[in-house]
C-alpha positions as CSV (number, residue, x, y, z in Angstrom):
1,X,58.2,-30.1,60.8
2,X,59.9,-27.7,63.3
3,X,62.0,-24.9,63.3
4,X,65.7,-25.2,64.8
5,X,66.0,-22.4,66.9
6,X,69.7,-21.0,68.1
7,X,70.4,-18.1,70.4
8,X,74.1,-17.1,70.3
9,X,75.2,-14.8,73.0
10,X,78.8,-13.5,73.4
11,X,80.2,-16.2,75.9
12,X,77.5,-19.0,75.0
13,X,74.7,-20.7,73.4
14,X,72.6,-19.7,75.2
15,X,69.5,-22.1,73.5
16,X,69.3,-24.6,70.9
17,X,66.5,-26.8,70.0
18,X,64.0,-27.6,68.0
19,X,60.5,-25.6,68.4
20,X,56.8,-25.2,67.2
21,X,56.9,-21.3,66.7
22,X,59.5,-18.8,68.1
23,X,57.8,-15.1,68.7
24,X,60.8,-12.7,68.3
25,X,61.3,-9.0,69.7
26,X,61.1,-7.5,66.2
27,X,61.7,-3.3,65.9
28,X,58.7,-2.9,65.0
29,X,56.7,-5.3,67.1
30,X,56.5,-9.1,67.8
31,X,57.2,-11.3,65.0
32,X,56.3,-15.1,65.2
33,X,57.9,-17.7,63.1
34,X,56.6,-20.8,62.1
35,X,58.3,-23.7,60.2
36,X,58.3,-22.6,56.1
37,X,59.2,-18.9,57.1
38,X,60.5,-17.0,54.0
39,X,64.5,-15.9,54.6
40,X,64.8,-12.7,55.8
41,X,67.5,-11.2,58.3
42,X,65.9,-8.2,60.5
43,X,67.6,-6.6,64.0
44,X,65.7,-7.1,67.3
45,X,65.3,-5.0,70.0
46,X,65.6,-6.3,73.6
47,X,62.9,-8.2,74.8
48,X,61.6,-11.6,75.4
49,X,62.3,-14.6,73.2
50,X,59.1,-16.9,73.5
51,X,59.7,-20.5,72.5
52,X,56.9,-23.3,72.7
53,X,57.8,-26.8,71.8
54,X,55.2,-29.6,72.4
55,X,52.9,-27.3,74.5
56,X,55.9,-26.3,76.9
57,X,56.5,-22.5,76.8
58,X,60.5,-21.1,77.5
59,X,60.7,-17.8,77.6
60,X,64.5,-15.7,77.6
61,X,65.1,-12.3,77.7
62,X,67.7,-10.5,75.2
63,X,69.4,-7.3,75.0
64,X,68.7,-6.9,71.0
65,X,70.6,-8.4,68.3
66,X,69.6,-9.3,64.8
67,X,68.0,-12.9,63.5
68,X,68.7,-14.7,60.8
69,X,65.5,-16.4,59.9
70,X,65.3,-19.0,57.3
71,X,62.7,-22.1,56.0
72,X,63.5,-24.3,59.0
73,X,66.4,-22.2,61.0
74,X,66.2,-19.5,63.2
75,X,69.6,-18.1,64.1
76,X,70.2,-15.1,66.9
77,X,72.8,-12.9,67.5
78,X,72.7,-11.3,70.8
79,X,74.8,-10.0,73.5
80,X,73.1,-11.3,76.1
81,X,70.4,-13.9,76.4
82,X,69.0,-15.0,80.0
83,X,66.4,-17.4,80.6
84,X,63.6,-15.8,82.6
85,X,64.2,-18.1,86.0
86,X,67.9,-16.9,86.2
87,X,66.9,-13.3,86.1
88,X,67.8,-11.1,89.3
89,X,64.9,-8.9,89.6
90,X,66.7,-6.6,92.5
91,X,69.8,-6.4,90.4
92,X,67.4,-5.1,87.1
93,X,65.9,-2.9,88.9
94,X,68.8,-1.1,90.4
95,X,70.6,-1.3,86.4
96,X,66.6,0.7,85.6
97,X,67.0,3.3,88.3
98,X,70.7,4.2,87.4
99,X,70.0,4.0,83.5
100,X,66.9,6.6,84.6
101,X,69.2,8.8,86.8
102,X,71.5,9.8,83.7
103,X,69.0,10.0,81.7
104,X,67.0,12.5,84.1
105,X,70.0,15.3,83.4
106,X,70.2,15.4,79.5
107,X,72.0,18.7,79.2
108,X,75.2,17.0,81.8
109,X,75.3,13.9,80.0
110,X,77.5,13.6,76.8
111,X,76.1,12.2,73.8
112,X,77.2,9.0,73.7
113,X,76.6,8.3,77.3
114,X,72.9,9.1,76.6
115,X,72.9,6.7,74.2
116,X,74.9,4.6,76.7
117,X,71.6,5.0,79.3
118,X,69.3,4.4,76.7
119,X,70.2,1.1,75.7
120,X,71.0,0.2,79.2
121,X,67.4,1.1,80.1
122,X,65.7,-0.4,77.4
123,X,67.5,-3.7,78.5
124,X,66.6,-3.5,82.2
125,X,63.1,-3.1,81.2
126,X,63.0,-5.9,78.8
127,X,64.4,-8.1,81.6
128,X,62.2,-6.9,84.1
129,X,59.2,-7.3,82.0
130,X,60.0,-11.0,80.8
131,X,60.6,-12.1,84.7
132,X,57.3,-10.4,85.6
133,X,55.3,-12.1,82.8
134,X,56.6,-15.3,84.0
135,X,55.9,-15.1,87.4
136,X,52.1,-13.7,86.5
137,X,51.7,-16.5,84.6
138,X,52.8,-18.9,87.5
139,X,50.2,-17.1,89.7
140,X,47.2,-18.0,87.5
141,X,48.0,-21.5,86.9
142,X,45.5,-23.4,88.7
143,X,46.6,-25.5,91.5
144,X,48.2,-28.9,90.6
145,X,48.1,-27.4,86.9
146,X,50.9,-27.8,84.6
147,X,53.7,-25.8,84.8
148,X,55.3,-24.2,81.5
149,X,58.9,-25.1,81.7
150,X,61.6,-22.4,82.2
151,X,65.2,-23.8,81.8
């Protein structure tokens, strides 16, 4: 019996299937849902979405958002949701190093705008991390080994 996973973004479903487990970038660290989950609704932080259907592994990266998670549903609100392939690494890292720069003069940044950097760091990191962890794990798969599918 699997679990119907959706990922909403702003302009787009970004995902929508049906899937073993989803592990989920929960506030207070991963949280993995299986089929049968009791209901709860909880916000996410950015991070990676990690699906696996069938043995296949897809992995997306979000900026946060909150889940709806039910018996046999798993909703997700987000702003953004990228798969892990369609991530430019060069374009993260620049969004890191300005998000870093604002944040390196606290006392001439205003509130909000720190707040602003924070998020906008936190997001750059997540999708940085999620592209790396794919890419490491296409590096250790043995030659002429299975590839885990990223859409």
């Amino acid at each position: 019996m699997p679990t119907h996973l959706q990922i909403i973004a702003l302009d787009r479903i970004a995902y929508e299937d049906d899937v073993d487990i989803v592990v989920l970038p929960g506030e207070e660290g991963q949280l993995g849902v299986l089929p049968r989950h009791a209901r709860i609704v909880t916000l996410l932080e950015p991070g990676e979405v990690l699906t696996r259907k069938s043995g296949e592994e897809t992995s997306l990266a979000i900026s946060g958002g909150f889940a709806q998670i039910g018996p046999d549903s798993v909703t997700i609100l987000s702003d953004a949701a990228e798969y892990a392939d369609d991530i430019d690494m060069e374009r993260a890292g620049e969004a890191r190093r300005r998000a870093q720069e604002r944040l390196s003069n606290p006392s001439a940044t205003p509130d909000l705008e720190m707040a602003r950097a924070e998020s906008a760091l936190l997001r750059s990191m997540a999708r940085i991390r999620v592209a790396e962890r794919i890419a490491a794990r296409r590096r250790r798969q043995p030659p002429g080994g299975q590839q885990p599918r990223q859409e």
